[in-house]
Biopython code that builds the backbone (N, CA, C, O; Angstrom):
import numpy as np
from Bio.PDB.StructureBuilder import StructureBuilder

atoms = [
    (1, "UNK", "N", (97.222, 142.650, 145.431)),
    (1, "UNK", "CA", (98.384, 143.314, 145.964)),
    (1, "UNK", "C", (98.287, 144.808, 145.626)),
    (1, "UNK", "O", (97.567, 145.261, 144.736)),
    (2, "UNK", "N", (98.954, 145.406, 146.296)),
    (2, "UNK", "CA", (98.488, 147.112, 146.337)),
    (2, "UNK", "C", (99.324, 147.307, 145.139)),
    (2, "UNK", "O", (100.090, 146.471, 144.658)),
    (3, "UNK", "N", (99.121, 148.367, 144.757)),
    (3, "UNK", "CA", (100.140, 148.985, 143.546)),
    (3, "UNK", "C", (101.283, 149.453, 143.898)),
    (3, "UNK", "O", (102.305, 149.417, 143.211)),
    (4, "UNK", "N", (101.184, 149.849, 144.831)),
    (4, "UNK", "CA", (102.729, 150.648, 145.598)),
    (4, "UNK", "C", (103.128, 149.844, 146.467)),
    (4, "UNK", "O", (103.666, 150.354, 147.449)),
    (5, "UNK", "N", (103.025, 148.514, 146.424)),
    (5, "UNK", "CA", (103.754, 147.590, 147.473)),
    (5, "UNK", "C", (105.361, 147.801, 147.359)),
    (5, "UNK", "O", (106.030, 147.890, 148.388)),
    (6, "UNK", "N", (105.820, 147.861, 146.372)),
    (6, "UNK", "CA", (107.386, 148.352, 145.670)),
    (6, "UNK", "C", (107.813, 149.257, 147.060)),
    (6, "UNK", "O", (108.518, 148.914, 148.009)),
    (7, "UNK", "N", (107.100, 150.555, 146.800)),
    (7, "UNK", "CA", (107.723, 151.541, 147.625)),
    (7, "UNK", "C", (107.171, 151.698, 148.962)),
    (7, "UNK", "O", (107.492, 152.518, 149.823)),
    (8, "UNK", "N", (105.902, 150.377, 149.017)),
    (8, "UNK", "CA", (106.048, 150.463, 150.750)),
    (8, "UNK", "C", (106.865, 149.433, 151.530)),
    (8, "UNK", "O", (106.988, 149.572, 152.747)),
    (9, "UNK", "N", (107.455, 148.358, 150.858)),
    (9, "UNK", "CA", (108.048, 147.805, 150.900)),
    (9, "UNK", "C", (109.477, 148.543, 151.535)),
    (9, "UNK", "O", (109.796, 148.555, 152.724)),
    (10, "UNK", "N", (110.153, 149.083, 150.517)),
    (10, "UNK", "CA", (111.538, 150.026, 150.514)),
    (10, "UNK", "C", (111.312, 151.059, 151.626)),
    (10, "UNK", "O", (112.184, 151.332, 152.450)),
    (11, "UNK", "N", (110.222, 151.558, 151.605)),
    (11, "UNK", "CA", (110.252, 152.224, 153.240)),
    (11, "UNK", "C", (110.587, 152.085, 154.235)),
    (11, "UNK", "O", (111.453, 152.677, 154.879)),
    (12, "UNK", "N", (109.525, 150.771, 154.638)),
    (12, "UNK", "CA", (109.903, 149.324, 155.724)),
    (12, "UNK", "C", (111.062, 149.479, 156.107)),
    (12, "UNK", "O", (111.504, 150.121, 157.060)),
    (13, "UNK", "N", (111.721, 148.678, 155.089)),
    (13, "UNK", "CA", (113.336, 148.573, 155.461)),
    (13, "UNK", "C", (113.985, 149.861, 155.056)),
    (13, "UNK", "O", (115.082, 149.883, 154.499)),
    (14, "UNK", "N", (113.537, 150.554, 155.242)),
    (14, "UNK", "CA", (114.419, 151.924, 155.320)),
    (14, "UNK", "C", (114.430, 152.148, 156.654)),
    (14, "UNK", "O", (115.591, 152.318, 157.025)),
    (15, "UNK", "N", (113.605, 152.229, 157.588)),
    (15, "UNK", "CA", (113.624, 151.974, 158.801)),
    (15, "UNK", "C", (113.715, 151.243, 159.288)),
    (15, "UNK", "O", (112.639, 151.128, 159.874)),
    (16, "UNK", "N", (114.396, 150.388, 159.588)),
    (16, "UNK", "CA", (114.719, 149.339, 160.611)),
    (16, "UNK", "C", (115.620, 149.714, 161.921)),
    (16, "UNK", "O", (115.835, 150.925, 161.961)),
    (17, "UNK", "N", (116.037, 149.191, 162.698)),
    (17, "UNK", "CA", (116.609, 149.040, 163.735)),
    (17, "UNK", "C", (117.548, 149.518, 163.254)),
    (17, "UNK", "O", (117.899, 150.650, 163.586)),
    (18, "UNK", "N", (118.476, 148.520, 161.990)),
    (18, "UNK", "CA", (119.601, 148.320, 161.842)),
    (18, "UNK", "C", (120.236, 149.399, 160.837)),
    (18, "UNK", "O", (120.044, 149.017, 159.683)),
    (19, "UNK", "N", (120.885, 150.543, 160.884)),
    (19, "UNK", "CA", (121.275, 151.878, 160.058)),
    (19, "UNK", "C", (122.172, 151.156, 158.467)),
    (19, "UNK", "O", (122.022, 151.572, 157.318)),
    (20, "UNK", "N", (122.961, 150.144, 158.869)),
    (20, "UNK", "CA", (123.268, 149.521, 157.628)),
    (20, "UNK", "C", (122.456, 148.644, 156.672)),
    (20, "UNK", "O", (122.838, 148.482, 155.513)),
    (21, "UNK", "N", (121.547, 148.180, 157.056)),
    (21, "UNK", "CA", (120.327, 147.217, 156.703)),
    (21, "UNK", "C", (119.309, 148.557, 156.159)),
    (21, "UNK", "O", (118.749, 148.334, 155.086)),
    (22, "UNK", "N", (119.119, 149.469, 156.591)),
    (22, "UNK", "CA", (118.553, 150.565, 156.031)),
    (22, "UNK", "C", (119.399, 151.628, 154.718)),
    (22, "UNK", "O", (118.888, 152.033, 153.674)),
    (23, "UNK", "N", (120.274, 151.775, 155.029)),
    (23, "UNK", "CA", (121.729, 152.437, 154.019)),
    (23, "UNK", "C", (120.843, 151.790, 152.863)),
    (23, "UNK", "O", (120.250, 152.640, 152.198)),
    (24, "UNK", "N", (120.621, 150.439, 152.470)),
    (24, "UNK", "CA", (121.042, 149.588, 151.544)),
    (24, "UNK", "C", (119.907, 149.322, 150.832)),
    (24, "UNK", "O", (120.030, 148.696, 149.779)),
    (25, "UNK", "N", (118.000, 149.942, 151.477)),
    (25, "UNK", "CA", (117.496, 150.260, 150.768)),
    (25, "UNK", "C", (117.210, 151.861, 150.543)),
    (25, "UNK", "O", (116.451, 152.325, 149.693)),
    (26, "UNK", "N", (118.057, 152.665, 151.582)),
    (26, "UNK", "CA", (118.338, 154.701, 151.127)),
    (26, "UNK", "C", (118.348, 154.421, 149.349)),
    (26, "UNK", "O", (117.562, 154.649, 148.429)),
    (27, "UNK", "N", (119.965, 153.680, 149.512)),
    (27, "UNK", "CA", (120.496, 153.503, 147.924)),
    (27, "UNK", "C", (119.229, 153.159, 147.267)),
    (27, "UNK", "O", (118.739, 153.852, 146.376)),
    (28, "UNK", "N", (118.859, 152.395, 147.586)),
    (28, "UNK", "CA", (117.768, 151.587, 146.241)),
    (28, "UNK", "C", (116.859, 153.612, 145.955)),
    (28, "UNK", "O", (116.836, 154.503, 145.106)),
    (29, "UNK", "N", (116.362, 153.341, 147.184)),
    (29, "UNK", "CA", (114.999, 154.554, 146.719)),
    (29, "UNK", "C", (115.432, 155.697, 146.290)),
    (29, "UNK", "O", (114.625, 156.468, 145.772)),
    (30, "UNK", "N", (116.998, 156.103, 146.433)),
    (30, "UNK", "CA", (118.049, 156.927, 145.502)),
    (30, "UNK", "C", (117.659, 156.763, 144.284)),
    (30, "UNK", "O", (117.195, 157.596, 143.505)),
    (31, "UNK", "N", (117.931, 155.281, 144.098)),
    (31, "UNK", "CA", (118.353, 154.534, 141.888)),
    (31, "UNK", "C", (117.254, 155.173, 141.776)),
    (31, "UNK", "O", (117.359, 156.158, 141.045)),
    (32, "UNK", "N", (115.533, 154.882, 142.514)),
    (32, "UNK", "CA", (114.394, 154.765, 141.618)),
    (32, "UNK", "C", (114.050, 156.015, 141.194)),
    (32, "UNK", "O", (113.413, 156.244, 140.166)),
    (33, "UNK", "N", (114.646, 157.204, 142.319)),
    (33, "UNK", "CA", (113.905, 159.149, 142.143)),
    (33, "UNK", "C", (115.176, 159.245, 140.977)),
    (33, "UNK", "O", (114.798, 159.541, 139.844)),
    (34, "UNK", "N", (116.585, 159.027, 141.162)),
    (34, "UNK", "CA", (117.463, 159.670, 140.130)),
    (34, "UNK", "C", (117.429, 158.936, 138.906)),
    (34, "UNK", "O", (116.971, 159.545, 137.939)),
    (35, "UNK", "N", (117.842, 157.678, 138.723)),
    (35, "UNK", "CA", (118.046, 157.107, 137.263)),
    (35, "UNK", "C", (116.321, 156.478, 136.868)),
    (35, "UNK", "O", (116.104, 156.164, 135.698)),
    (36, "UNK", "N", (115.149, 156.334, 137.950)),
    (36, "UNK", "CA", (114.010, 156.266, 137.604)),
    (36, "UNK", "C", (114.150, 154.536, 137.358)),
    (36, "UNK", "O", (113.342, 153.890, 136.690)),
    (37, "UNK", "N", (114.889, 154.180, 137.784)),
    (37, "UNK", "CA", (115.158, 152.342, 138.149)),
    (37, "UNK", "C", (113.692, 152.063, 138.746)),
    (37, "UNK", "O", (112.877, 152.818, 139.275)),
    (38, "UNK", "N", (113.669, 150.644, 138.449)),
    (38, "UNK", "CA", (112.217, 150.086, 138.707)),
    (38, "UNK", "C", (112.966, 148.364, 139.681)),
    (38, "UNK", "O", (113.838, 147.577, 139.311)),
    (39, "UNK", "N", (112.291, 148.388, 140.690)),
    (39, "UNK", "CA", (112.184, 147.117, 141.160)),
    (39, "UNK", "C", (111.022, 146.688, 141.549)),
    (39, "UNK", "O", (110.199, 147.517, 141.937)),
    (40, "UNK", "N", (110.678, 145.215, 141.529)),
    (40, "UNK", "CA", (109.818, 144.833, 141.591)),
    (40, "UNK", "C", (109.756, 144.181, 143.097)),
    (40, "UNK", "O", (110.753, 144.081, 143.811)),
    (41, "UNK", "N", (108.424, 143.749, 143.481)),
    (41, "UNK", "CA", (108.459, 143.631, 145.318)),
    (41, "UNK", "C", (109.448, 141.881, 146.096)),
    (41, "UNK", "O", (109.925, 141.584, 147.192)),
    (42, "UNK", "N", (109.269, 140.982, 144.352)),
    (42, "UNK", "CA", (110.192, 139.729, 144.595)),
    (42, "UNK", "C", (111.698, 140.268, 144.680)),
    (42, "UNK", "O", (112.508, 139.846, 145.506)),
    (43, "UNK", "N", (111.899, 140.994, 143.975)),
    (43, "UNK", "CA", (113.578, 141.639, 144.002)),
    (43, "UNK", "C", (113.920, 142.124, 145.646)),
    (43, "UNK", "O", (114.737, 141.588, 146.394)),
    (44, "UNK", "N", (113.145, 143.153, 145.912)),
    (44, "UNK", "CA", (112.827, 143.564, 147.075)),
    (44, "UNK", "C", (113.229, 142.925, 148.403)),
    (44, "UNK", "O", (114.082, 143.123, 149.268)),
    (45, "UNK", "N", (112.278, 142.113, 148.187)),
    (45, "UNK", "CA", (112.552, 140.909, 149.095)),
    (45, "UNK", "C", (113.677, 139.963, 149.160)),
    (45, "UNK", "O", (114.152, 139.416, 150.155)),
    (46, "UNK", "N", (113.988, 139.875, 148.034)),
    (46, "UNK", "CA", (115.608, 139.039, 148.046)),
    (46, "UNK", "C", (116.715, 139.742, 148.149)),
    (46, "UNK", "O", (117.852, 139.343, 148.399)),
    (47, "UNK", "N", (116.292, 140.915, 147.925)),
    (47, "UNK", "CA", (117.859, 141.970, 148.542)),
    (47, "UNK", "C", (117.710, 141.939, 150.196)),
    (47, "UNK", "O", (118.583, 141.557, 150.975)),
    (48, "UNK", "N", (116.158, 142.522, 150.602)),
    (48, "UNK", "CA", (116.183, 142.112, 151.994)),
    (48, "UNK", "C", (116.480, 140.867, 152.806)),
    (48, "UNK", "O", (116.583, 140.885, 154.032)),
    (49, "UNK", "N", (116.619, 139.724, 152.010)),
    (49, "UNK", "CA", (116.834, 138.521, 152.632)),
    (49, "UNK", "C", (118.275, 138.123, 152.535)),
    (49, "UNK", "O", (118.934, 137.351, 153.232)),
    (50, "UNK", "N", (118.639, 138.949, 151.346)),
    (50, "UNK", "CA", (120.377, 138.050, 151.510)),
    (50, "UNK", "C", (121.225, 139.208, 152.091)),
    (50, "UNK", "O", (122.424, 139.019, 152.297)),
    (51, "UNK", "N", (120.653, 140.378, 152.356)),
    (51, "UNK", "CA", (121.479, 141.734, 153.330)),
    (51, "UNK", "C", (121.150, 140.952, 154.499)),
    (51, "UNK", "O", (121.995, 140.068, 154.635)),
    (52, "UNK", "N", (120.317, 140.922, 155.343)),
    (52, "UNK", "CA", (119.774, 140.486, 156.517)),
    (52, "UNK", "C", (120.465, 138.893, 156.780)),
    (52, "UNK", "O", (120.623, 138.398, 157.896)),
    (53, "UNK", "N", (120.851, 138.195, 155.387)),
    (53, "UNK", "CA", (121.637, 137.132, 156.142)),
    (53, "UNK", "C", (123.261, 137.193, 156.226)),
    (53, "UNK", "O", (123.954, 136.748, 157.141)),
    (54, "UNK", "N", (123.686, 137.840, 155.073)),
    (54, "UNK", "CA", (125.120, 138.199, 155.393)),
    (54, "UNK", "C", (125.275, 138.964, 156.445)),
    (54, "UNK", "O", (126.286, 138.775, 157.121)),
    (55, "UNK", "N", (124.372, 139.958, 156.826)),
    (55, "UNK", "CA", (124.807, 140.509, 158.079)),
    (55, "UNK", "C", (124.574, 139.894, 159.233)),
    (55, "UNK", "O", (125.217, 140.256, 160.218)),
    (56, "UNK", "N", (123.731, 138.974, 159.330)),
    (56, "UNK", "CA", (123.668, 137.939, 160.548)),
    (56, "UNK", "C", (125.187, 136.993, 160.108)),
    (56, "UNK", "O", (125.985, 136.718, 161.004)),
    (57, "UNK", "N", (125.344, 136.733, 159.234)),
    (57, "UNK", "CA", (126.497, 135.771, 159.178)),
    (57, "UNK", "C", (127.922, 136.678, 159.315)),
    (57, "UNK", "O", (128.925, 135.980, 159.468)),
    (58, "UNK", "N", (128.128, 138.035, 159.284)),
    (58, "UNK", "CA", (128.927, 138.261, 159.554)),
    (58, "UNK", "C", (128.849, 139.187, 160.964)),
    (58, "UNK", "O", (129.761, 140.006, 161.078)),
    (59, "UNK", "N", (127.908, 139.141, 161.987)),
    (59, "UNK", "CA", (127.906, 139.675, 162.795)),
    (59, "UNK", "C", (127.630, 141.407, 163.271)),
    (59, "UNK", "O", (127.947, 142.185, 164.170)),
    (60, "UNK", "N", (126.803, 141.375, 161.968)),
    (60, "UNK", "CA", (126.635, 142.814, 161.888)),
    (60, "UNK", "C", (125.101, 143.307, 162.235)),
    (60, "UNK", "O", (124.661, 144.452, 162.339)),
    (61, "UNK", "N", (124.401, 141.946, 162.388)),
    (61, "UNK", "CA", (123.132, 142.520, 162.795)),
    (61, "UNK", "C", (122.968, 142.657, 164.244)),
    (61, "UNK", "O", (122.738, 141.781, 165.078)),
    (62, "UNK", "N", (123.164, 144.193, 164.422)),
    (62, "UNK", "CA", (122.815, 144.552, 165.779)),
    (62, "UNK", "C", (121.745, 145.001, 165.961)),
    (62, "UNK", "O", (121.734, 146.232, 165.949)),
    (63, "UNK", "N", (120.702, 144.474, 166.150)),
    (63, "UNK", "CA", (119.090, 144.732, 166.727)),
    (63, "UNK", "C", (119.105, 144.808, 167.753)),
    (63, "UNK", "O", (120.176, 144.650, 168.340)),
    (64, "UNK", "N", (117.916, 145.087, 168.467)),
    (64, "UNK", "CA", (117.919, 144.871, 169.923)),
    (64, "UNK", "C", (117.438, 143.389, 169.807)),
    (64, "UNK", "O", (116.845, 142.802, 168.901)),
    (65, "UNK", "N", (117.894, 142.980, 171.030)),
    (65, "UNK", "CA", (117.240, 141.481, 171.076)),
    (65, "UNK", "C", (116.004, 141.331, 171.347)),
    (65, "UNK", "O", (115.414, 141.997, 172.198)),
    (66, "UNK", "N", (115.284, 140.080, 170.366)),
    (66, "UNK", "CA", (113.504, 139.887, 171.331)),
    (66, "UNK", "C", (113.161, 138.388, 171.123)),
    (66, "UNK", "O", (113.766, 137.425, 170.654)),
    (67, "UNK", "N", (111.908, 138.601, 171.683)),
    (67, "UNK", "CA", (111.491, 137.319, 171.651)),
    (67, "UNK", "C", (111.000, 136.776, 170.782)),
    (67, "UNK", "O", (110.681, 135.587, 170.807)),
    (68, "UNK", "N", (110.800, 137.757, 169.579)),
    (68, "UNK", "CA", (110.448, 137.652, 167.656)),
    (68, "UNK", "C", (111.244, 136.402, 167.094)),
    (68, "UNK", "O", (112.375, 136.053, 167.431)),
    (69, "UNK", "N", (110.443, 135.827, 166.200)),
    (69, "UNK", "CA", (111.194, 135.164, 165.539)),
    (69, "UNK", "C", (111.375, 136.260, 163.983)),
    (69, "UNK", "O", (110.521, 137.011, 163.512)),
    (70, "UNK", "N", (112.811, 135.991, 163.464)),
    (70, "UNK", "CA", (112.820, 136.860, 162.165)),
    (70, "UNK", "C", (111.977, 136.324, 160.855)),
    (70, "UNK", "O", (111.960, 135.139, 160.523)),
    (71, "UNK", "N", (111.334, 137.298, 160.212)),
    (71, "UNK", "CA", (110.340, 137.316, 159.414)),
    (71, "UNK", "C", (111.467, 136.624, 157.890)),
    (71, "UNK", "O", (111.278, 136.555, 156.675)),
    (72, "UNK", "N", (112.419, 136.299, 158.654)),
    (72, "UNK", "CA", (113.751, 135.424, 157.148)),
    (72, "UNK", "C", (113.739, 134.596, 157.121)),
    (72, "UNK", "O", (113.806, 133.876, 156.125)),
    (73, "UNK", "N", (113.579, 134.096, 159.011)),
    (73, "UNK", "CA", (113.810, 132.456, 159.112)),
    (73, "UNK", "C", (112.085, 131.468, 158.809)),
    (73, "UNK", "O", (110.881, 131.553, 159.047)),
    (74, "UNK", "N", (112.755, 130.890, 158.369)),
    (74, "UNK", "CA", (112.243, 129.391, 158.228)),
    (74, "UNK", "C", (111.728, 128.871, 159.395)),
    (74, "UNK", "O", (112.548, 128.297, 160.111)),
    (75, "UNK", "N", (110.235, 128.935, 159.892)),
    (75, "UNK", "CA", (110.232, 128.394, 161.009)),
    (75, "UNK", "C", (109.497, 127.023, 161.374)),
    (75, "UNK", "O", (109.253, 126.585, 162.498)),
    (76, "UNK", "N", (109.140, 126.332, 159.840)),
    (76, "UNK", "CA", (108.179, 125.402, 160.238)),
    (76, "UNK", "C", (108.954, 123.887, 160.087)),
    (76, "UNK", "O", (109.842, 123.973, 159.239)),
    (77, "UNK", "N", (108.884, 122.932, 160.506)),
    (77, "UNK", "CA", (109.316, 121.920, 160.657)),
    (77, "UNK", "C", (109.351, 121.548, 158.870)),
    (77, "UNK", "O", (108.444, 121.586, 158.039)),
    (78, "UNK", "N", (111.062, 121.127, 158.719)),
    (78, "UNK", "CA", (111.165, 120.627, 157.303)),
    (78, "UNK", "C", (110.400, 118.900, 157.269)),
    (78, "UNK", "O", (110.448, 117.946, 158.046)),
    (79, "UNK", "N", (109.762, 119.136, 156.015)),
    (79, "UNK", "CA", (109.071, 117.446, 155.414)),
    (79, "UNK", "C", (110.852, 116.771, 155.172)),
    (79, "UNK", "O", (110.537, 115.600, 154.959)),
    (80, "UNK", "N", (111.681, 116.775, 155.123)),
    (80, "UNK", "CA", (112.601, 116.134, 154.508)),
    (80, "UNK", "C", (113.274, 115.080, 155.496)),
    (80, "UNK", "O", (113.680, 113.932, 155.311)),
    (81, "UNK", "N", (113.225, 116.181, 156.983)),
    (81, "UNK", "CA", (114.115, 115.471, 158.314)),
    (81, "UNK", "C", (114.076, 115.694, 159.537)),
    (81, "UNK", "O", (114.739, 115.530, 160.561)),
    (82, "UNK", "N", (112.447, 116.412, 158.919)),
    (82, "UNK", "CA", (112.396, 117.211, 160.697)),
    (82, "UNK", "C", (112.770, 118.151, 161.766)),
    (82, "UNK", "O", (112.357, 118.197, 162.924)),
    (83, "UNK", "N", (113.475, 118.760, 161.268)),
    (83, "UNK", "CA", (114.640, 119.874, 161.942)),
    (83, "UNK", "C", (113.571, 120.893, 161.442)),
    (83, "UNK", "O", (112.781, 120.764, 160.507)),
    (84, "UNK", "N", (113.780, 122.136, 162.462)),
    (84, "UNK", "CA", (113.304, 123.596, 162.254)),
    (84, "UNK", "C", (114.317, 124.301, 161.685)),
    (84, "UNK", "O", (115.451, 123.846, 161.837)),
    (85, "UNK", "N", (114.159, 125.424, 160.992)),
    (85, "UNK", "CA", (114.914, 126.512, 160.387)),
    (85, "UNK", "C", (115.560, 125.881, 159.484)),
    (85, "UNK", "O", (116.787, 125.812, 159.549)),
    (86, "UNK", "N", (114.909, 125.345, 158.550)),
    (86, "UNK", "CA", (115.466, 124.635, 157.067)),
    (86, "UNK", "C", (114.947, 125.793, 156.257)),
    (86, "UNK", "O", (113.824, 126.260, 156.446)),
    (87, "UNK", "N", (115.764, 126.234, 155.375)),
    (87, "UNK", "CA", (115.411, 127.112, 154.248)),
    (87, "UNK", "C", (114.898, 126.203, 153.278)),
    (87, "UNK", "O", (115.187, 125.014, 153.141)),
    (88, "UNK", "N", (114.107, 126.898, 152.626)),
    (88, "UNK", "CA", (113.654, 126.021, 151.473)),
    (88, "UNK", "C", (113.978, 126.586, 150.407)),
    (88, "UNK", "O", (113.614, 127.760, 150.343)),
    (89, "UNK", "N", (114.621, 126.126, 149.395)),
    (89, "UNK", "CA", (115.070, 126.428, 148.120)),
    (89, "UNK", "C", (115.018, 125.646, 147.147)),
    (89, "UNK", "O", (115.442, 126.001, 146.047)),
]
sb = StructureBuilder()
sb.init_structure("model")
sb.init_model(0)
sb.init_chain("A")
sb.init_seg("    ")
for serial, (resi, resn, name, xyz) in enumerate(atoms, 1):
    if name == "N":
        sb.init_residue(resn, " ", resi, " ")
    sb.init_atom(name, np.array(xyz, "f"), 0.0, 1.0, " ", f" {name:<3s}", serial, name[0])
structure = sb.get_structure()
């Protein structure tokens, strides 16, 4: 894994589509230049995954629409019952 996956990571989603989904890692890459805060790329990823689902659950993710599947969802058939888009936890 690269060494700066952290802050290419936080880039990424600094740009996105979505200006509030981006706001939310501005803040992060704020903490890390001013108070010199450290996150790691699993943290990263779970801020990006539970922003990206509250805002789908509350109707705030306005993307453009496509034919993508989101890089959040779950897309492979669950072992448990067969259904697609089972999170695994």
């Amino acid at each position: 894994m690269p060494h700066d996956i952290s802050d290419w990571l936080i880039n990424a989603f600094c740009n996105t589509s979505v200006d509030e989904f981006n706001s939310t890692f501005r803040t992060i890459k704020d903490k890390i230049l001013i108070e010199n805060q450290k996150y790691n790329p699993e943290d990263i990823l779970r801020i990006a995954e539970l922003s990206y689902t509250k805002m789908m659950g509350n109707g705030l993710w306005n993307a453009p629409l496509t034919t993508q599947d989101s890089s959040f969802v779950v897309t492979t058939t669950c072992w448990n019952y067969g259904g697609k888009r089972h999170k695994e936890d």
